[in-house]
C-alpha positions as CSV (number, residue, x, y, z in Angstrom):
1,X,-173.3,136.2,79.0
2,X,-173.4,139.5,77.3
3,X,-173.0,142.8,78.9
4,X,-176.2,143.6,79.2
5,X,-176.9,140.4,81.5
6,X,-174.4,141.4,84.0
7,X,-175.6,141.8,87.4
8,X,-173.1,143.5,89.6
9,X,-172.5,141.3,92.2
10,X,-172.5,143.5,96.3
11,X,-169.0,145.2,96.2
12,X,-166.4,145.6,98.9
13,X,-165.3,148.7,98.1
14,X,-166.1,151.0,100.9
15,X,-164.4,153.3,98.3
16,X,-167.0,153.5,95.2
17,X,-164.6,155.2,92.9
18,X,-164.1,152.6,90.9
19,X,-167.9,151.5,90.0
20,X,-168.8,154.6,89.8
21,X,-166.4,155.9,87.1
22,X,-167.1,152.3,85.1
23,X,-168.4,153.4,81.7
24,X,-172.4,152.7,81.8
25,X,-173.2,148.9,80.5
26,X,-174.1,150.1,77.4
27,X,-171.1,151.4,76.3
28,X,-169.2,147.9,77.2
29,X,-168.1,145.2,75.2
30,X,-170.1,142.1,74.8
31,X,-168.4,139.9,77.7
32,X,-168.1,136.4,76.5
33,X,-167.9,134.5,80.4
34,X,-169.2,131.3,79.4
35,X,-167.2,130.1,76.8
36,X,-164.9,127.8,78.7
37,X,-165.4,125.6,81.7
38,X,-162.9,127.2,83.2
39,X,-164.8,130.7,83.3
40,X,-168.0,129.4,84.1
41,X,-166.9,127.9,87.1
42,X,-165.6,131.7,88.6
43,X,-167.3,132.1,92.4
44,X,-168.8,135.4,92.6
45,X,-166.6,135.9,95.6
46,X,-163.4,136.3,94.0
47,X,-159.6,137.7,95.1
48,X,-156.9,137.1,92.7
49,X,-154.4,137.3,95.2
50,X,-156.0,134.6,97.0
51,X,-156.3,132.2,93.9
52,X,-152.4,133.0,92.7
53,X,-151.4,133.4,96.1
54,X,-152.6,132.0,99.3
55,X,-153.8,128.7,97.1
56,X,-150.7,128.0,96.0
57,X,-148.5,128.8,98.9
58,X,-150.9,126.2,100.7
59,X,-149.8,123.5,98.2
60,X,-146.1,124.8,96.4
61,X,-145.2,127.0,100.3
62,X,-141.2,125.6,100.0
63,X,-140.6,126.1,96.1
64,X,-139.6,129.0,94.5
65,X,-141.5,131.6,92.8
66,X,-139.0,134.3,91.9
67,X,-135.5,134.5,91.2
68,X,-134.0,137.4,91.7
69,X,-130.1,138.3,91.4
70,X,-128.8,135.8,94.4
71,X,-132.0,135.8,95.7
72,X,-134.6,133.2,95.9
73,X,-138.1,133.3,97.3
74,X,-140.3,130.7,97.9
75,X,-144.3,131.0,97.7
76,X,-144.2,130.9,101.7
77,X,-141.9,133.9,101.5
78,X,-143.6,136.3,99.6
79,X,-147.1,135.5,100.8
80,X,-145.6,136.6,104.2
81,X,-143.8,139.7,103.0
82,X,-147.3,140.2,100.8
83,X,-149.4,139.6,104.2
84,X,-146.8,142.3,106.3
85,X,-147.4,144.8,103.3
86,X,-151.0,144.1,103.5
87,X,-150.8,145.4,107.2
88,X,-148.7,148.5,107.0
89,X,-151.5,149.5,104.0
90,X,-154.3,149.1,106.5
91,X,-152.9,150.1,109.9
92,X,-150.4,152.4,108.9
93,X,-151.8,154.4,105.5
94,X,-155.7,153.9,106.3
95,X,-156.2,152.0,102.9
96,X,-159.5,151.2,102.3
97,X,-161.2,148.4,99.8
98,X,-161.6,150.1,96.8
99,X,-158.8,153.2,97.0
100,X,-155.7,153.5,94.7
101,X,-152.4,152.6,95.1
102,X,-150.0,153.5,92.8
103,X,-146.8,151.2,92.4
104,X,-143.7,152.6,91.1
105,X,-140.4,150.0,90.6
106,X,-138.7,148.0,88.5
107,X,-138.9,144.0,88.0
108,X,-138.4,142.9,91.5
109,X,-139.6,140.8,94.4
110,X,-140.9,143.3,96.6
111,X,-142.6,145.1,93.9
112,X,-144.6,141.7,93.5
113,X,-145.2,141.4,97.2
114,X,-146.4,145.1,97.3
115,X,-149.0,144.3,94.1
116,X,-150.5,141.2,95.3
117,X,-150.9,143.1,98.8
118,X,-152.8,145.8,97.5
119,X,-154.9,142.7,95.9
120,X,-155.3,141.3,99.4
121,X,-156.7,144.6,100.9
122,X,-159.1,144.8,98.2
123,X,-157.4,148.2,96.8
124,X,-156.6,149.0,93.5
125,X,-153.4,149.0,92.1
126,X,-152.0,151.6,89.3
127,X,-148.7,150.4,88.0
128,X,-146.6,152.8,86.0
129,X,-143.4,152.7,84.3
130,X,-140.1,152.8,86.1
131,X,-139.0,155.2,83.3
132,X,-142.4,157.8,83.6
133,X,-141.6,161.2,84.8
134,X,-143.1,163.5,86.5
135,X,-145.5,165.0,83.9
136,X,-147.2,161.6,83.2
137,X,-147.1,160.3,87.1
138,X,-149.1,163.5,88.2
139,X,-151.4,162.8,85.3
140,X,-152.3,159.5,86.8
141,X,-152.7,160.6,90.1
142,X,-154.8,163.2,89.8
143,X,-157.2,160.5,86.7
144,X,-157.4,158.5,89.5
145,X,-157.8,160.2,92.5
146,X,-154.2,158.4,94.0
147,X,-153.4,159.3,97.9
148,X,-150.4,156.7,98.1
149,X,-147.6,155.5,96.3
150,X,-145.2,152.7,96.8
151,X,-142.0,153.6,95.3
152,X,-138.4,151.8,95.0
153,X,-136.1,154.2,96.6
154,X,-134.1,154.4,93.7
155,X,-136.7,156.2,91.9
156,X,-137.9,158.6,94.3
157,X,-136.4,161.8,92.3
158,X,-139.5,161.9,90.2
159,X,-141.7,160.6,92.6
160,X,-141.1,163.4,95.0
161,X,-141.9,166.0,92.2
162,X,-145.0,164.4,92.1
163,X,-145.8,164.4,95.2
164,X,-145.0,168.4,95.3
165,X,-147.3,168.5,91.8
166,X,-150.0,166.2,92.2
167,X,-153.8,167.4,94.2
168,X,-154.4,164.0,95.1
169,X,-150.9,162.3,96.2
170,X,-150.7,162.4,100.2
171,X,-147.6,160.0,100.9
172,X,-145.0,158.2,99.3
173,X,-144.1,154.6,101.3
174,X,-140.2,153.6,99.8
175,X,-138.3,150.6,99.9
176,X,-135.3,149.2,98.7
177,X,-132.9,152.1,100.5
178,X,-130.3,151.7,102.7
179,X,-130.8,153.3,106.3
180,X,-133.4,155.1,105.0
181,X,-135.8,156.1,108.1
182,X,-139.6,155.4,107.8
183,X,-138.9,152.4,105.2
184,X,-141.7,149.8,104.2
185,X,-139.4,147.4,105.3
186,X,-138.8,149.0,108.3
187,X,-142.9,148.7,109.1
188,X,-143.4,145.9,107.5
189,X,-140.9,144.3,110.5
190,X,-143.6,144.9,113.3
191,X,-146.5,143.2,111.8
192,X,-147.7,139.6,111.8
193,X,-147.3,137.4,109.0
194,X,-150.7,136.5,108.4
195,X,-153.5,138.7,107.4
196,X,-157.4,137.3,106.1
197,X,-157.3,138.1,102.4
198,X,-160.8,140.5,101.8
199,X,-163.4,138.9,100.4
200,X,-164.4,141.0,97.0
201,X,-166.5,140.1,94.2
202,X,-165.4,139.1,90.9
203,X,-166.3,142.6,89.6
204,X,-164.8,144.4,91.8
205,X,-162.1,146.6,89.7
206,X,-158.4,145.5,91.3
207,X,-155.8,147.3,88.4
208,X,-156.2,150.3,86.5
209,X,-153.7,149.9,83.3
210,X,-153.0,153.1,82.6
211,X,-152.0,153.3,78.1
212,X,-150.4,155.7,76.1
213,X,-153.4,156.9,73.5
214,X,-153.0,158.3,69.9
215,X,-155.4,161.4,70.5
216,X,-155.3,163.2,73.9
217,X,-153.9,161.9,77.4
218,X,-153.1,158.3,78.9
219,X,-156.6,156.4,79.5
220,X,-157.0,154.3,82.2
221,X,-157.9,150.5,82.0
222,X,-160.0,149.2,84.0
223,X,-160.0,145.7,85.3
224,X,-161.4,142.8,87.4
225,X,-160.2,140.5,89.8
226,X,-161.9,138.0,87.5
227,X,-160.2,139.1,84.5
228,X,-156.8,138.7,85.7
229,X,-158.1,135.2,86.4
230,X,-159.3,135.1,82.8
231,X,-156.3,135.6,81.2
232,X,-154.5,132.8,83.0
233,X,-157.2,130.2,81.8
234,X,-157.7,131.0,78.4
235,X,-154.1,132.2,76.5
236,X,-151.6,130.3,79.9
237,X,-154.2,127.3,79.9
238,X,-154.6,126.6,76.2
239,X,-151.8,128.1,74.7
240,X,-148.9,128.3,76.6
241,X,-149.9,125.3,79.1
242,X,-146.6,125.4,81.6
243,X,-146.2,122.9,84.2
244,X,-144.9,123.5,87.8
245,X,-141.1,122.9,86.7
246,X,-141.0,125.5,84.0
247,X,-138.8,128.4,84.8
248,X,-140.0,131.9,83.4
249,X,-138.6,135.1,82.3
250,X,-138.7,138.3,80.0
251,X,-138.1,141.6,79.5
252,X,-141.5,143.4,79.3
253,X,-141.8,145.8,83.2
254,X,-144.4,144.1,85.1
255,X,-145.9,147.7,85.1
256,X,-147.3,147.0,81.7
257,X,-150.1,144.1,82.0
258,X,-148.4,142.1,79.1
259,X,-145.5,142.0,82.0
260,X,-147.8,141.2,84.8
261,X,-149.7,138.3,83.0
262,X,-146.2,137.1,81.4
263,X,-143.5,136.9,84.4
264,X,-146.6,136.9,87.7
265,X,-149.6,135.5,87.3
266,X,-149.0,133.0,84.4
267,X,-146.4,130.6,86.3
268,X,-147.9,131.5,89.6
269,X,-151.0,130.2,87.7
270,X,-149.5,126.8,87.5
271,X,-146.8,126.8,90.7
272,X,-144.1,127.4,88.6
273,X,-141.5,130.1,89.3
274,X,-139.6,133.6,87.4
275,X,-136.9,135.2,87.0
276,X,-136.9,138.9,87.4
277,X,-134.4,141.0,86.0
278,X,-134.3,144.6,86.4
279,X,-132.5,146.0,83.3
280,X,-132.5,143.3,80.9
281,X,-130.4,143.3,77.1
282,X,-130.0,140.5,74.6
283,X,-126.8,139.6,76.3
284,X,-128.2,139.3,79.8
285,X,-131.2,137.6,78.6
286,X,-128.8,134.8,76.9
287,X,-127.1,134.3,80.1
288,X,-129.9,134.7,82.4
289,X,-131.2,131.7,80.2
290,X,-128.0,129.9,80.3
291,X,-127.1,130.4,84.5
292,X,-130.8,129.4,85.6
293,X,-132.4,127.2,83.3
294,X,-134.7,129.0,82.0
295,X,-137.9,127.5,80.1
296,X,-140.4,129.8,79.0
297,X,-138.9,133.8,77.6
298,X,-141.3,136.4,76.7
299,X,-139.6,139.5,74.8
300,X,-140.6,141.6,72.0
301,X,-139.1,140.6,68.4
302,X,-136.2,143.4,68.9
303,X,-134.8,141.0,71.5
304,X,-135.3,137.8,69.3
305,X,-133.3,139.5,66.5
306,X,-130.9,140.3,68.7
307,X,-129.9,137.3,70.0
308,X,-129.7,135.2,66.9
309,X,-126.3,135.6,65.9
310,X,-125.2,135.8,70.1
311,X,-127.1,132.9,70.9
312,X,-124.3,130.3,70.1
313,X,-121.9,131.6,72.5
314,X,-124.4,130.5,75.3
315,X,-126.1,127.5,76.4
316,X,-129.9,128.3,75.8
317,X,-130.8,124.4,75.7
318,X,-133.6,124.6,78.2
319,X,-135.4,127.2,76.6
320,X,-138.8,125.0,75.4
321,X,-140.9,128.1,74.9
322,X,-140.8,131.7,73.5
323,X,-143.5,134.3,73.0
324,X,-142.8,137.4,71.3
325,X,-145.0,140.5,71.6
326,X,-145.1,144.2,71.6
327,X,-144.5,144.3,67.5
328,X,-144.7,142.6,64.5
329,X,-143.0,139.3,64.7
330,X,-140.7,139.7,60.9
331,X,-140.7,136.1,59.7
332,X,-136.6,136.7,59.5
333,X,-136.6,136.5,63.5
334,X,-138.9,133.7,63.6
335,X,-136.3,131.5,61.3
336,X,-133.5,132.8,62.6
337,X,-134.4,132.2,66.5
338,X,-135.7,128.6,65.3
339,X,-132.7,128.2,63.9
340,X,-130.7,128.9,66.7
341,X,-132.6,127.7,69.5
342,X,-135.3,124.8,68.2
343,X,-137.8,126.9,69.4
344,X,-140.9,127.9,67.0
345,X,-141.9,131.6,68.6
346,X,-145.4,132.1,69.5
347,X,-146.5,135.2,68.1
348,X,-149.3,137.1,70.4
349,X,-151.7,139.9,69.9
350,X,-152.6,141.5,72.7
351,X,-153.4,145.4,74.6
352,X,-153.9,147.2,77.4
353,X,-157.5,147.0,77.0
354,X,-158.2,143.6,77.4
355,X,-155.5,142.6,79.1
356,X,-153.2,140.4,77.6
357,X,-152.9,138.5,74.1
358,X,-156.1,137.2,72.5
359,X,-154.8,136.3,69.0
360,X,-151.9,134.2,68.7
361,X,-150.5,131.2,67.1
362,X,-148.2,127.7,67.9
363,X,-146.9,124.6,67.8
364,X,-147.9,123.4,64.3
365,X,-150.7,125.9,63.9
366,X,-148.1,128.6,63.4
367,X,-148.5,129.9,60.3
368,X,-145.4,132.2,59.4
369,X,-146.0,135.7,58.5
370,X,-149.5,135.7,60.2
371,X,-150.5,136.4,63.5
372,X,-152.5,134.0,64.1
373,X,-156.4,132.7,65.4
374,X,-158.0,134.2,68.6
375,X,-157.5,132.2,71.4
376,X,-160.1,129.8,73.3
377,X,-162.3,131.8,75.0
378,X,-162.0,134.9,72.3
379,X,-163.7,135.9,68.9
380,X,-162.4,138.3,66.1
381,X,-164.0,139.9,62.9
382,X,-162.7,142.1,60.5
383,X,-165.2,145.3,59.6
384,X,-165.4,147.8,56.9
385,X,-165.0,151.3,58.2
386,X,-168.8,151.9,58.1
387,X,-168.8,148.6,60.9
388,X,-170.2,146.3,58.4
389,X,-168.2,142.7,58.2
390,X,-165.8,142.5,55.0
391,X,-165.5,139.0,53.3
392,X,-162.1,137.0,53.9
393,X,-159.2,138.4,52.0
394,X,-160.3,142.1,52.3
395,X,-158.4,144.3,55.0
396,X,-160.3,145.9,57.5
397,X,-160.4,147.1,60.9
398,X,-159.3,144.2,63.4
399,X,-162.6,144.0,66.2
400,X,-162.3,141.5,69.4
401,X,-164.5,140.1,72.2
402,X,-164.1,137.8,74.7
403,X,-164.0,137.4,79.1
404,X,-162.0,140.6,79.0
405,X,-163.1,143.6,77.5
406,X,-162.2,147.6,77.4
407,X,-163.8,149.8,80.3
408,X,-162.3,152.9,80.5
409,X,-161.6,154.7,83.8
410,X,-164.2,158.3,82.9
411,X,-163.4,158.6,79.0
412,X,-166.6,158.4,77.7
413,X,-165.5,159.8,74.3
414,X,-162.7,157.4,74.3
415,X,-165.0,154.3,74.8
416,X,-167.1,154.7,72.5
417,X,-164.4,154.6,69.7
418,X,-163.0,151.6,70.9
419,X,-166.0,149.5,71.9
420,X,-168.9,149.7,68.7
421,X,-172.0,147.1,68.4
422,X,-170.0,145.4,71.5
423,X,-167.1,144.6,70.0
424,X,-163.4,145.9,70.8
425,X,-161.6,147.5,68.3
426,X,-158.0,147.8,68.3
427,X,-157.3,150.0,66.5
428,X,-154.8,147.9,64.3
429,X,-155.8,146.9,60.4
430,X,-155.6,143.0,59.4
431,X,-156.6,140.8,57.1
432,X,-158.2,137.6,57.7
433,X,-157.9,134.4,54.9
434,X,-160.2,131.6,54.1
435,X,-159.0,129.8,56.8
436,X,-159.0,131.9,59.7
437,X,-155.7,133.5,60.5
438,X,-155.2,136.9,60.6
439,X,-152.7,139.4,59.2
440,X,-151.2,142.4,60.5
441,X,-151.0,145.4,57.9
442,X,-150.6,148.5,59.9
443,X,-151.9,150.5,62.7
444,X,-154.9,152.6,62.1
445,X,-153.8,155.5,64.1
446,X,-150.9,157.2,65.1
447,X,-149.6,154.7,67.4
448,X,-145.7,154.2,67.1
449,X,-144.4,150.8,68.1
450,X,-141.2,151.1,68.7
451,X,-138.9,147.8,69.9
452,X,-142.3,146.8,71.8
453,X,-142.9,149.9,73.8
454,X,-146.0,151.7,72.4
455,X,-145.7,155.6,71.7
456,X,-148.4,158.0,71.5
457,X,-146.9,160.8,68.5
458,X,-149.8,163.2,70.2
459,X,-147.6,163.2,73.0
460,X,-144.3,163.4,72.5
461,X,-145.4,166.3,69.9
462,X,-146.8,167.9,73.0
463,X,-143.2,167.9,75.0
464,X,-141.2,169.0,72.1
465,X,-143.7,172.5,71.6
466,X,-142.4,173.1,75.0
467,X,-139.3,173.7,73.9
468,X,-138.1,177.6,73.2
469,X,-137.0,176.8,69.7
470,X,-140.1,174.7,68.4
471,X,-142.4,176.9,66.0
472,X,-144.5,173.4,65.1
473,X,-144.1,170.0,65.0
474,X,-145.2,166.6,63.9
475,X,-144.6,162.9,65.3
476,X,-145.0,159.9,63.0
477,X,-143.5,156.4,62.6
478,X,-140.2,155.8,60.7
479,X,-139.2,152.0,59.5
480,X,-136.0,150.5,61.3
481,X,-134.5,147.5,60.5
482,X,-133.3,146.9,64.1
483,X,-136.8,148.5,66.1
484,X,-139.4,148.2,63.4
485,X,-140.2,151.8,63.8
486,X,-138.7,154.9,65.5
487,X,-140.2,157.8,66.6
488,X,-139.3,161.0,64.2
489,X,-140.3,163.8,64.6
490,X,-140.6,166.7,61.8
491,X,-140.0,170.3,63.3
492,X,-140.6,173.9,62.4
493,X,-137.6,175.7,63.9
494,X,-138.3,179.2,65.6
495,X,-135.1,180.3,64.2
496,X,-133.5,178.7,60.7
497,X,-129.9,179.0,61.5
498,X,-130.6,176.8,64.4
499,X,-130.9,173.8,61.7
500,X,-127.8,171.8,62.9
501,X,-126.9,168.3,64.9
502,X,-126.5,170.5,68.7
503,X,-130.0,171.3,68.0
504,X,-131.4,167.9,67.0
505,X,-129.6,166.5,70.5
506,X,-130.9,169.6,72.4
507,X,-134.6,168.9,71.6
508,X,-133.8,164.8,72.2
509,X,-132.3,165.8,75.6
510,X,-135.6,168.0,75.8
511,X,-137.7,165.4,75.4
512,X,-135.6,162.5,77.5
513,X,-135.8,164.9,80.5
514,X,-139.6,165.3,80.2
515,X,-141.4,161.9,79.7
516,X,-140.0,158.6,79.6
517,X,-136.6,158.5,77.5
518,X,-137.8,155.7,75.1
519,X,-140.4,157.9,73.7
520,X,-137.3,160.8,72.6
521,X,-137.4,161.1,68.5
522,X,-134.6,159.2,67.7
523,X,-134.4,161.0,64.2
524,X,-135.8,164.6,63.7
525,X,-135.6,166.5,60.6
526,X,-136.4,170.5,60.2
527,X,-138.6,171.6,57.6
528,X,-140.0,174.8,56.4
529,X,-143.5,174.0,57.1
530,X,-145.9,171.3,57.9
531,X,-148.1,169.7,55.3
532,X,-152.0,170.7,56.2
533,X,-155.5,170.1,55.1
534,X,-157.5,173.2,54.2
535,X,-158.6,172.9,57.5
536,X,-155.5,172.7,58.9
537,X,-155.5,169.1,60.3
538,X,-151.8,167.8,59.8
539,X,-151.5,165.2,57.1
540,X,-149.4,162.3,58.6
541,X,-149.8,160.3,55.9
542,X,-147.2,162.1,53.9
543,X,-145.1,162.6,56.6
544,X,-145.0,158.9,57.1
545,X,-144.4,158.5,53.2
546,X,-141.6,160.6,53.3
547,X,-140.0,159.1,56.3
548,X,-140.5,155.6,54.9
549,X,-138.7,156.9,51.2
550,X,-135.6,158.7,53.3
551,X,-135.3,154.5,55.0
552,X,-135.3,153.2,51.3
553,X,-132.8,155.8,50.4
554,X,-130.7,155.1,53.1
């Protein structure tokens, strides 16, 4: 089925937002929803939360699903908390099918409970990043017309600027604090522990993955309930394949949907359990691994590397399974963790726009160095610039299609860069050989990824003009050994004699306090002047160049 044979089946969204801010059909991606058995079986009535949920509590109610410090919580326990949650949305905030929620926490058990209620209502949920600040919270209130947010009380500094900043954002509903009056958990106490999960269609738009962009602001992503089936039934059924005893964990937030798919629905997909970590470090991983057993890791290659020469100090024996994401997977950390561990890494492909990873590679189909194929369910080409196919061998820009596709949430401009002749594009260049794997060779924008996190250089060059002492500035990706990249930013100073090292940790203090600390320039460099065009576009490229030849210099 293509996008232009999609019918949209009657919504219960009382709130239209959603459908109505859907890019129009033509704009989509072709939508390939017959391609497994799997898919084609979907009911037009679909909830995720009752397929991940309410299923399997019904059959796996006394195991565990999550793991968390002392704690652990069975599939009974959550859907209960999840049902409560469900009622304080409805009887207490006035949610209706179809409105926003934002959620705002770290890895943790009642931030699960909270997502998969605002599933159950039929609402939308808008994670975002423990580490956002104010600035980029507002942003995504206002994009998405957001009344409440859920928030971990241990984050409410920012939140409660946004609440003062933001048009749209009404109320802020907390847990996790002590005595605090007014607490979720607090309302949650007074309400039953059932609750009829609403009955929405497959189409009916249940996350909005908000995604730092190379040009301009955050876009939001736009998603069904029957694509967050679809990623559990292509890339967890045929690739990953878990069983009901494996134990998961990682360190990617569940806010990102790499997190969500990795450490929620994937072993809820299959009854199995996780174990949720709030700040997680090699270290922590090795013993989290050690102390419960785990099975299955997910982590970006920053961590692998990490761990190698750490990893014989701990008892890591039950790890069966790792997938690394977020970066380019160096074929020095693949050896080196298979080394250590016995485990062959699978290496995924994945964004924001459709989800979760669609090319990838394991088991004895890994071929190191290269990515790998597209997953069951997915298709990939390589295309020139002018969108004509190149032969095998040539590099090109990397297009996908599959059951999950890019819609954006009213970025018209936006879409049509990244979905052309129906197919995604990624904005990453590859290289595809004779025999159908495919080959990361760089990013075709000015995406930096940095340790796994992805950093928009647009944006972080936006923060540091704020600053009193910035004439001009550019962002661009430097090579590290340890991250891949760092951000570094190249500044025209207001004042020369201001060139020292209190000024380079003034504007990184500038920039921490601002948006979320990963994104600061961990190196910055003053220069006279920026190169230009004659028309004055900046030319990254040679800022790039240079940064790579100061790495080689050392």
């Amino acid at each position: 089925m293509s996008r232009t044979d999609h019918v949209f089946e009657p919504s219960a969204h009382t709130d239209t937002f959603a459908r109505d801010h859907l890019p129009p059909q033509e704009q989509w991606p072709v939508m390939l929803w017959d391609t497994l058995p799997e898919l084609k079986a979907y009911p037009k009535r679909m909830n995720c939360a009752r397929e991940l949920l309410d299923k399997q509590a019904a059959i796996h109610g006394d195991r565990p699903v999550i793991h968390y410090n002392d704690e652990v919580w069975t599939y009974s326990k959550l859907l209960e908390t999840a049902n409560r949650i469900a009622h304080v949305l409805v009887q207490d905030y006035g949610i209706k099918p179809g409105n926003r929620v934002m959620l705002r926490s770290p890895n943790n058990p009642m931030y699960v409970a909270c997502w998969f209620a605002v599933m159950k209502v039929g609402a939308i949920a808008v994670a975002t990043m423990p580490l956002y600040r104010w600035r980029e919270l507002t942003f995504m209130t206002e994009k998405a017309e957001i009344e409440l947010a859920i928030c971990d009380w241990r984050l409410r500094d920012e939140m409660e600027t946004t609440l003062k900043e933001s048009k749209h954002l009404q109320r802020v509903s907390y847990f996790y604090g002590e005595g605090i009056e007014d607490s979720l958990e607090a309302r949650m106490a007074t309400k039953p522990a059932t609750f009829d999960t609403l009955d929405t269609a497959w189409d009916d738009v249940c996350l909005i993955a908000f995604t730092s962009g190379t040009t301009g602001p955050a876009k939001g992503c736009m998603h069904f309930h029957r694509d967050v089936l679809a990623i559990c039934d292509t890339f967890n059924r045929y690739v990953l394949r878990p069983t009901k005893d494996d134990v998961f964990t990682g360190s990617p937030p569940l806010a990102f949907t790499f997190g969500l798919g990795a450490l929620v629905t994937f072993p809820m997909h299959v009854g199995a359990s996780t174990v949720l970590v709030e700040q997680y470090n090699p270290q922590k991983m090795l013993e989290t691994i050690q102390a419960k057993k785990v099975t299955v890791l997910f982590t970006a290659p920053t961590a692998y590397r990490a761990m190698i020469d750490m990893a014989k100090d701990y008892d890591i024996s039950s790890l069966k399974k790792g997938v690394s994401a977020g970066e380019t997977l160096p074929l020095a950390t693949y050896e080196g963790w298979h080394k250590v561990s016995g485990v062959k890494l699978i290496d995924g492909l994945g964004g924001t726009e459709i989800l979760h990873i669609f090319i990838t590679s394991e088991g004895d189909g890994i071929r190191p160095g290269a990515t790998g194929k597209p997953i069951p369910g997915y298709e990939a080409a390589i295309f020139d610039a002018d969108g004509k196919p190149v032969p095998p061998g040539t590099v090109g820009r990397l297009a996908i299609r599959g059951p999950v596709g890019c819609r954006y949430l009213d970025n018209p401009e936006r879409q049509k860069a990244y979905v052309q002749n129906g197919w995604n594009f990624t904005g990453d260049a590859y290289m595809c050989d004779e025999d159908g794997y495919y080959w990361y060779q760089a990013r075709a924008d000015d995406m930096i990824v940095s340790a796994g996190y992805n950093i928009s250089g647009p944006e972080v060059e936006s923060v540091l003009l704020l600053h009193p002492q910035v004439q001009d500035c550019a962002v661009v990706s430097a090579p590290c050994s340890e991250r891949g990249q760092v951000v570094k930013a190249y500044v025209v100073l207001r004042d020369k004699a201001l060139n020292t090292p209190a000024t380079v940790k003034a504007l990184q203090d500038f920039v921490k306090a601002e948006i979320a600390p990963y994104k600061y320039p961990r190196q910055v460099e003053f220069i006279d002047a920026l190169p230009r065009t004659e028309s004055g576009k900046v030319q990254r490229f040679v800022l790039r160049k240079k940064a790579a030849e100061n790495e080689q210099r050392g």
